[in-house]
C-alpha positions in Angstrom: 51.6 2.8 11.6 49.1 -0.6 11.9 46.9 1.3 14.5 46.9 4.3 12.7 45.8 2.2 9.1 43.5 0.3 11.2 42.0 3.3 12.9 41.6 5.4 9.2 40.0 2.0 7.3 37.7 1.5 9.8 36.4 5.0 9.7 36.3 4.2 6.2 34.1 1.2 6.5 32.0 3.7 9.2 31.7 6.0 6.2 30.6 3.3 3.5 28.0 1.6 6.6 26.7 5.0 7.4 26.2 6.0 3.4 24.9 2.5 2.3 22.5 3.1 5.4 21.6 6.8 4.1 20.8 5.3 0.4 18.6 2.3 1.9 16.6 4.6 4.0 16.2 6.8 1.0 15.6 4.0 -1.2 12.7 3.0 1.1 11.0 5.9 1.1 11.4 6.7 -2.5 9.5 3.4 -2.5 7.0 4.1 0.1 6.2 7.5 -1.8 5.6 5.7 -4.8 3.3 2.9 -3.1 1.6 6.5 -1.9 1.3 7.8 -5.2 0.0 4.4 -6.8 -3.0 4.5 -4.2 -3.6 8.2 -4.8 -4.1 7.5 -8.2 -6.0 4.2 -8.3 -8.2 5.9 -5.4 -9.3 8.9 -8.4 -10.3 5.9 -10.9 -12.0 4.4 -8.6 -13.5 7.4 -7.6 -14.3 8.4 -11.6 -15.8 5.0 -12.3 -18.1 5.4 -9.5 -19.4 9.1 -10.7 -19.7 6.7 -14.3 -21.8 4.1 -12.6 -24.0 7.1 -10.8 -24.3 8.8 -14.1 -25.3 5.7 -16.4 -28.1 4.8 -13.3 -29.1 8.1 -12.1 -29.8 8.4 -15.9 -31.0 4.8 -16.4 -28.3 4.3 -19.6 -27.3 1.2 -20.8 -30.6 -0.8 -20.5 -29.4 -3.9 -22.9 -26.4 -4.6 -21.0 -27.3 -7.5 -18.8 -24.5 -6.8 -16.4 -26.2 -2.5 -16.0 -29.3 -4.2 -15.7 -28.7 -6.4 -12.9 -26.8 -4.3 -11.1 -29.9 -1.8 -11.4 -31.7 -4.0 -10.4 -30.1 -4.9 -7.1 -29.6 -1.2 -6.3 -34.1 -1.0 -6.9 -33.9 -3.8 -4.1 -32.0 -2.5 -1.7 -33.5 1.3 -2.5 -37.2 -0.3 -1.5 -35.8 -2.0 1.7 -33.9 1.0 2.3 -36.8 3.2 2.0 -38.9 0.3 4.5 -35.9 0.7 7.1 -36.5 4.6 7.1 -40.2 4.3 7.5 -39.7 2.0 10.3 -37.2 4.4 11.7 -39.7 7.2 11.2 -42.3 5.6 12.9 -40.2 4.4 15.7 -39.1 8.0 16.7 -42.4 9.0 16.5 -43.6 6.3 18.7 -40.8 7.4 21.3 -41.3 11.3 21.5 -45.4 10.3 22.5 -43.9 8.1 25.7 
């Protein structure tokens, strides 16, 4: 009979190791789906704020708020070096295709 008990409770123990091991793995990707989810969402406000920011400059909103206006600001510098780079681009292809 002590082989027999031995033999059943450790297929019980199997049992409770193989479920606890089931529930973990679900567990973890219950949580991995959520961390998913979580960057999903803060992904589409970043991606709203940004169409926000376009709008207000594109439209040249908000000209008494310090922070708008610096930021605008910065954005006219690097659009005029920007704009210098491409020139210099231009002028540099054009300068290959005559050699």
């Amino acid at each position: 009979s002590f082989p027999t008990r031995r033999s059943s409770d450790l297929k019980e123990e199997g049992q409770k190791i193989a479920q606890n091991a089931l529930n973990k793995g679900k567990e973890i990707a219950d949580i991995t789906k959520l961390k998913r989810d979580i960057k999903i969402e803060e992904d589409i406000i970043k991606s709203y704020k940004m169409v926000i920011g376009e709008y207000v400059a594109a439209n040249d909103l908000l000209k008494d708020d310090e922070l708008v206006f610096d930021q605008r600001s910065k954005i006219l510098e690097c659009q005029k070096k920007l704009d210098e780079l491409n020139a210099k681009l231009e002028e540099m292809s054009k300068n290959n295709k005559q050699v």
